[in-house]
C-alpha positions as CSV (number, residue, x, y, z in Angstrom):
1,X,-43.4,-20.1,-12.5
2,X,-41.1,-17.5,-11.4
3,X,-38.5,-18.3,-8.7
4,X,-37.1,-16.1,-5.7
5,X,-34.6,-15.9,-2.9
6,X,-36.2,-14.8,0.6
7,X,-34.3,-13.9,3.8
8,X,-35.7,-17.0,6.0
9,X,-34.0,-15.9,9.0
10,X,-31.6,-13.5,10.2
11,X,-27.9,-14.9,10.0
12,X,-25.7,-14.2,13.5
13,X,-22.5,-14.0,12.1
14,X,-21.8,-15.4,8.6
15,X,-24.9,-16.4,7.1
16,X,-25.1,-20.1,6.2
17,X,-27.6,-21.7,3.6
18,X,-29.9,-22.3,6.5
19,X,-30.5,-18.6,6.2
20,X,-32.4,-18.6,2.7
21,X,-35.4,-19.8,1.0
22,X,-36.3,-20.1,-2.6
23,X,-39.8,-20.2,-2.8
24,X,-42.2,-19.9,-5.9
25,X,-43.7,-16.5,-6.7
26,X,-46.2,-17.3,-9.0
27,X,-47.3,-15.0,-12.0
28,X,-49.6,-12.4,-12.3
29,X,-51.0,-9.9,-15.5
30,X,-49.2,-6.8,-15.6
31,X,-50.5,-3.6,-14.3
32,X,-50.7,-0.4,-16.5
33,X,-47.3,0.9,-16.4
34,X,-45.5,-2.3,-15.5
35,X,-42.9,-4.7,-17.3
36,X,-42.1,-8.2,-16.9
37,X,-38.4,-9.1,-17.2
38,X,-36.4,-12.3,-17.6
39,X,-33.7,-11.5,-15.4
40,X,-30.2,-13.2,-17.0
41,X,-27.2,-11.6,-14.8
42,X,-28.1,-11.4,-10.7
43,X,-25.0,-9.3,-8.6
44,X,-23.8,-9.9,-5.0
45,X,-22.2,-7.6,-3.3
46,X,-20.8,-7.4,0.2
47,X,-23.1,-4.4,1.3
48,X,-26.2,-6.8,1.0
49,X,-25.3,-8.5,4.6
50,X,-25.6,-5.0,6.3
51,X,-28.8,-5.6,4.7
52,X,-29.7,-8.8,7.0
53,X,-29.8,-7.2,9.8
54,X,-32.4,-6.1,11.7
55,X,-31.1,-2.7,12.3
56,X,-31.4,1.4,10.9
57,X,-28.8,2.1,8.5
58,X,-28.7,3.8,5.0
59,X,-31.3,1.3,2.9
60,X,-34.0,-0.6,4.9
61,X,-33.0,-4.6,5.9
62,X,-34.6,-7.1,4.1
63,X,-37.5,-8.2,5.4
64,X,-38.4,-11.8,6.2
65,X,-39.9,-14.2,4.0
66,X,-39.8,-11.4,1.3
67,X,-38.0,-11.5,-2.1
68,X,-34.4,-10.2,-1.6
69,X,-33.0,-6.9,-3.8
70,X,-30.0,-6.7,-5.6
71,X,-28.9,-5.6,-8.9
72,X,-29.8,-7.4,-12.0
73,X,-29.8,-7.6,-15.8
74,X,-32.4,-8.8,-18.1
75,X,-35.0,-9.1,-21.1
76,X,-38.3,-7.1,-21.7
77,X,-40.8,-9.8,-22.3
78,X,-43.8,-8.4,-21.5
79,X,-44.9,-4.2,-21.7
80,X,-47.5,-2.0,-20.5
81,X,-45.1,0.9,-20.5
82,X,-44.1,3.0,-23.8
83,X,-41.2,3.3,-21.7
84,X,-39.7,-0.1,-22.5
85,X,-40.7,-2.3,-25.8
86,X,-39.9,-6.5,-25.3
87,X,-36.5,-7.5,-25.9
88,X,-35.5,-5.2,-25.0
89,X,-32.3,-5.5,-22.3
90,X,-32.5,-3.2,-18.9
91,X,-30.9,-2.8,-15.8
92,X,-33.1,-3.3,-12.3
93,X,-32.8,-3.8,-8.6
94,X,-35.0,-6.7,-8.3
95,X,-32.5,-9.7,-8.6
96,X,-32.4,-12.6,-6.3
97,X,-35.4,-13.9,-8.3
98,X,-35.0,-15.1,-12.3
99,X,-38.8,-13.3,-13.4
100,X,-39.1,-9.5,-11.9
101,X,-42.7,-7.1,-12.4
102,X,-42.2,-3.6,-12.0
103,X,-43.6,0.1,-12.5
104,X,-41.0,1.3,-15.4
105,X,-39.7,3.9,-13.7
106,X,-37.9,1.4,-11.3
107,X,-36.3,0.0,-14.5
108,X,-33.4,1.8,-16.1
109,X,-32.1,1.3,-19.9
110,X,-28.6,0.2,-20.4
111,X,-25.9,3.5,-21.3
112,X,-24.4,3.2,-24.5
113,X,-21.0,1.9,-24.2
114,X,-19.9,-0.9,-25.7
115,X,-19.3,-3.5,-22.9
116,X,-20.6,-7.0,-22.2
117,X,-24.3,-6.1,-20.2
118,X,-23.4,-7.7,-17.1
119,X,-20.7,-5.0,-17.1
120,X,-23.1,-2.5,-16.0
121,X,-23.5,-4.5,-12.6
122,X,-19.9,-4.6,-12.0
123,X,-17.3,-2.0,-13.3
124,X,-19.8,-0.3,-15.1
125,X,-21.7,-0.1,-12.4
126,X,-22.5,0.0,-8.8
127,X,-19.2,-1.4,-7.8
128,X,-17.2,1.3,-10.7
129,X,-19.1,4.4,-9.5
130,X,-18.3,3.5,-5.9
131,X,-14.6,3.1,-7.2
132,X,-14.7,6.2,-9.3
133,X,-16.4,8.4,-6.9
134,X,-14.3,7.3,-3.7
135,X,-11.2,8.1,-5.3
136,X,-11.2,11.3,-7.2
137,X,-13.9,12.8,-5.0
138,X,-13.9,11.5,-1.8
139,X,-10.1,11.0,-1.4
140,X,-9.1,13.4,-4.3
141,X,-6.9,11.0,-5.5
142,X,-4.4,13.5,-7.4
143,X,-1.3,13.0,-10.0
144,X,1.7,11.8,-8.4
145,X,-0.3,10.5,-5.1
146,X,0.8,7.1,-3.6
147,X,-2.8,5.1,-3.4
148,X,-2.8,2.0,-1.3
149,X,-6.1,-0.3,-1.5
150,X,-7.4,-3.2,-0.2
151,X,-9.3,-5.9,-2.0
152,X,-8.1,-4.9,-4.8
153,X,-8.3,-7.9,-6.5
154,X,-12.6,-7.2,-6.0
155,X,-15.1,-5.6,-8.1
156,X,-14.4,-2.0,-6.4
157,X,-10.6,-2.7,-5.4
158,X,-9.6,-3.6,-8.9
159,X,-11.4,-0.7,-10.3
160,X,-9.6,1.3,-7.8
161,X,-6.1,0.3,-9.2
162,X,-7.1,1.1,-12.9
163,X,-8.9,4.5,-12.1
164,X,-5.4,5.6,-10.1
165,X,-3.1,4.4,-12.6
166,X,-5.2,6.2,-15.7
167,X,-4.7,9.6,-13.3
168,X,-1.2,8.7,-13.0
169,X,-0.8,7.8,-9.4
170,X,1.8,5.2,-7.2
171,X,-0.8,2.1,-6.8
172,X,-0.1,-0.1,-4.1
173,X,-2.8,-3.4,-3.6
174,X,-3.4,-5.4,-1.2
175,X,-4.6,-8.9,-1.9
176,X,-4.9,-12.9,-1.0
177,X,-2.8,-15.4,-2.3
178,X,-0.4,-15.4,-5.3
179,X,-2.9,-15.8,-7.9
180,X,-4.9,-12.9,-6.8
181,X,-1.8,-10.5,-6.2
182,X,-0.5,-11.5,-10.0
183,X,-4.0,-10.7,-11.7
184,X,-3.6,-7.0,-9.5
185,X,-0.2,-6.4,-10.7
186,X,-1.0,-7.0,-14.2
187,X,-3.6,-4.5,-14.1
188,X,-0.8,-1.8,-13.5
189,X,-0.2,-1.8,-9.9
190,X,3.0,-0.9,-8.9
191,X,3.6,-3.0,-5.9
192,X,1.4,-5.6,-4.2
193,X,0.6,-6.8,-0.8
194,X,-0.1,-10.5,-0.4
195,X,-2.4,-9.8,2.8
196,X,-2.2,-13.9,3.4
197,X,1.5,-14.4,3.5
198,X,2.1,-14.3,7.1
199,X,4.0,-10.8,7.1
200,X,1.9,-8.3,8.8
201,X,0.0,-5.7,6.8
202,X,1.7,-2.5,8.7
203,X,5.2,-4.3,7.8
204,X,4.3,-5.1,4.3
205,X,2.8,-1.7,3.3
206,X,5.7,0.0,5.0
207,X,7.9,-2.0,2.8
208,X,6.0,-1.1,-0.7
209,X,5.6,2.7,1.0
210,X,9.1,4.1,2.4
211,X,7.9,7.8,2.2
212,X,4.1,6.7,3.3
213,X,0.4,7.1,1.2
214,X,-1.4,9.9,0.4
215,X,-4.5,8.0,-0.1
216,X,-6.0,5.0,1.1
217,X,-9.1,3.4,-0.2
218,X,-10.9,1.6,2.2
219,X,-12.5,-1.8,1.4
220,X,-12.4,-4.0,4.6
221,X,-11.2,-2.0,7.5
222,X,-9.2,-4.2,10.2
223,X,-5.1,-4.3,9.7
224,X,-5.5,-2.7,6.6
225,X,-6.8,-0.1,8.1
226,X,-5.0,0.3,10.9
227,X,-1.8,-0.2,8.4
228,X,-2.9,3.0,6.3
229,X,-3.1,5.4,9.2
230,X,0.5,4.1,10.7
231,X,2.0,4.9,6.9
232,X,0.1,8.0,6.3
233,X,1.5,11.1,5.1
234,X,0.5,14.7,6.3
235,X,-2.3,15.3,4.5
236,X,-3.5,11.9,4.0
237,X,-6.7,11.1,2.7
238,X,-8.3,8.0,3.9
239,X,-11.7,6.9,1.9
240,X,-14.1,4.3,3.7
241,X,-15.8,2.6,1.2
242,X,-16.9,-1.0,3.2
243,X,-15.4,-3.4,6.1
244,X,-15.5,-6.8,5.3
245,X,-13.6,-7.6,8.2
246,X,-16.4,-6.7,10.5
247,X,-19.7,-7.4,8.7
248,X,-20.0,-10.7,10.2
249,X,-18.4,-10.3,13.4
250,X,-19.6,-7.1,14.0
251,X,-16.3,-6.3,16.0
252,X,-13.7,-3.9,14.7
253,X,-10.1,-4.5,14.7
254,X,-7.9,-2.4,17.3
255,X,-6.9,0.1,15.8
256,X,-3.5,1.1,17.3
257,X,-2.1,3.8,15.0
258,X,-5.2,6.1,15.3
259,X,-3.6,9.3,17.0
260,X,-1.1,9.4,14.1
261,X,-4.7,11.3,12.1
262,X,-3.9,14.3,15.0
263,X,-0.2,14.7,14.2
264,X,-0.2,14.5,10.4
265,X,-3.8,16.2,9.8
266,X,-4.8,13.1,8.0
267,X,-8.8,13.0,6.5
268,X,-10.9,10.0,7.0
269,X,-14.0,10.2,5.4
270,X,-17.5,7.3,4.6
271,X,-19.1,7.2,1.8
272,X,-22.1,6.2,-0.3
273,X,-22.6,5.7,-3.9
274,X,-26.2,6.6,-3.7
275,X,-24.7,10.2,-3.0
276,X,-23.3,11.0,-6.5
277,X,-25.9,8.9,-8.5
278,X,-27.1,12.1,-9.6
279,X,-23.3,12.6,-11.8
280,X,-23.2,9.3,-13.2
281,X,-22.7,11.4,-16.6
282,X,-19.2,12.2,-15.5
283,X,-18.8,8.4,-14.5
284,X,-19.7,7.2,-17.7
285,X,-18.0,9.9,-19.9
286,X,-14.4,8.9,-17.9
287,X,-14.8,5.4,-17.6
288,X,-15.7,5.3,-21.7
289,X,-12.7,7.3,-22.2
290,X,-10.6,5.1,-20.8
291,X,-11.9,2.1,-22.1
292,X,-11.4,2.9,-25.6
293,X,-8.0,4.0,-24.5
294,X,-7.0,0.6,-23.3
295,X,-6.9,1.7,-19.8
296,X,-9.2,-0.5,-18.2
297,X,-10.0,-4.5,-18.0
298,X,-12.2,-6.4,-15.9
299,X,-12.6,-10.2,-14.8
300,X,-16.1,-11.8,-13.6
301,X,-16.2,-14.7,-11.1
302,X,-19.6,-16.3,-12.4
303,X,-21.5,-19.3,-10.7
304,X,-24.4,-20.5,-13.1
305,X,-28.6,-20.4,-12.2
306,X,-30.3,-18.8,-9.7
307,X,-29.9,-21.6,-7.1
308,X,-26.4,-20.6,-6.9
309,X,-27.0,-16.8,-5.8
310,X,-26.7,-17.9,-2.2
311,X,-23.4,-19.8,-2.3
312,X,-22.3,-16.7,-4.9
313,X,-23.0,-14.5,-2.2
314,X,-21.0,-16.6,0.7
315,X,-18.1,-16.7,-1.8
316,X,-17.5,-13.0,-1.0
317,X,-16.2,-13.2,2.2
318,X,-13.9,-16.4,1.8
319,X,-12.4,-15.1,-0.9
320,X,-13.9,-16.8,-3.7
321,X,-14.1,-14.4,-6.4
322,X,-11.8,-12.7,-8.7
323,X,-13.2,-9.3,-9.8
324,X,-17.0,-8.7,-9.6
325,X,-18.9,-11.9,-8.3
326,X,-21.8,-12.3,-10.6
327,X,-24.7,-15.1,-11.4
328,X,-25.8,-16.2,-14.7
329,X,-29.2,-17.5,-15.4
């Protein structure tokens, strides 16, 4: 019998198990059109708690007692589509759950590039696209540019550092603990910030960044934040790609450097990966390049069955995962 997450109640603050239900789906013929999946790789991602809430915002909140949505990889086991064939392996939204029905035109094949298929719910993609786009688009991340970004030892963050070094930019990282900081460095960054050593972001970065950043790559807002626009050059562009530090508080850091964006013209700009969905062919053509040049690595943080997804899930905002946070089933 197939098995989903629901939303049991809304979380206040950092969600706790309390906050979930796994609850028994059961199983029903397939509709005209439809395909049954055996879902093997389920994502978390940090977005997903904007998701809890109760509140308007760029995708609908998960409603109560309903499965959740997140990205997912799996098997074709049953067709009535001439769309997908079984055994076939596709990419869906409808994880949280280890059995998914859908119409086939909510269920996408895998691009070929040869990577692992859980790749293609990491670097690959959601979390690459939102580092690919961000960067070159958003912040127009250009040649010779010092880029500073945070959780870079993450899915998006690391992706970051590997995209700016390939277009030959300065990379400065920020991340927690020794461990973390080594694994950034040896992707190419050129200097990292150990965010958890007791020196203050602002002091660190301005350390690592004598003549300041011409782009910073937003992924938790706060000090970081606040520590891009003190060090920012004329010019600087500032991408906002997620705030950690606020999604369970709900209260933003003071941000005490924020008239420096008058003075030195600086651009700060939001962003949504849904926005360039439609030139995922450049995405993929880049990233493939790159790959087969040697430019690019990744790392997966992976907690096993689908009554781990919650805990998965918590592990993103304490820091528990190296790279993109995924569950096997």
């Amino acid at each position: 019998m197939a098995r989903a997450w629901t939303l049991k109640s809304r979380p206040q603050g950092l969600p706790t198990a309390d906050n979930f239900e796994l609850v028994d789906l059961g199983r029903r013929d397939l509709g005209e059109g439809e395909v049954r999946i055996a879902n093997s790789w389920l994502s978390v991602d940090p977005y997903m708690r904007g998701r809890m809430n109760d509140v308007k915002s760029y995708t609908p909140p998960f409603e109560l007692g309903a499965p959740m949505q997140g990205g997912a990889i799996g098997t074709v086991v049953e067709s009535r589509s001439d769309r997908f064939k079984e055994g076939e392996t596709v990419q869906h939204f409808a994880g949280w759950r280890d059995e998914a029905v859908l119409p086939a035109d909510q269920v996408q094949p895998l691009p070929q590039i040869d990577v692992d298929p859980q790749a293609y719910l990491g670097q690959f993609g959601m979390p690459g696209m939102t580092a690919y786009f961000g960067l070159i688009e958003v912040a127009g991340a250009q040649e010779g540019d010092t880029v500073f970004v945070s959780a870079a030892a993450g899915a998006v963050g690391s992706t970051v550092v590997q995209i700016a070094k390939a277009k030959g930019c300065r990379v400065i990282g920020s991340a927690g603990g020794a461990e973390k900081c080594a694994w950034v460095e040896s992707l190419g960054a050129d200097a990292v910030i150990d965010y958890k050593s007791g020196t203050p972001v602002v002091k660190a970065l301005g350390e690592v960044a004598r003549n300041g950043i011409d782009v910073y790559f937003d992924n938790v807002g706060g000090e970081h934040l606040d520590a891009a626009l003190a060090h920012g050059k004329q010019g600087a562009r500032l991408a906002i790609c997620g705030m950690i530090d606020v999604y369970n508080s709900g209260k933003a850091t003071e941000l005490r450097y924020l008239a420096r964006l008058i003075g030195m013209r600086m651009r700060v700009q939001g962003f949504i990966v849904s926005d360039y969905m439609d030139r995922a062919a450049e995405f993929y053509r880049d990233m493939g390049g790159w790959l087969k040049d040697g430019k690019l690595q990744r790392h997966e943080t992976v907690r096993d069955g689908l009554e781990a997804t919650p805990d998965a899930f918590l592990g993103l905002f304490s820091g528990g995962n190296t790279g993109k946070m995924l569950v096997r089933l």
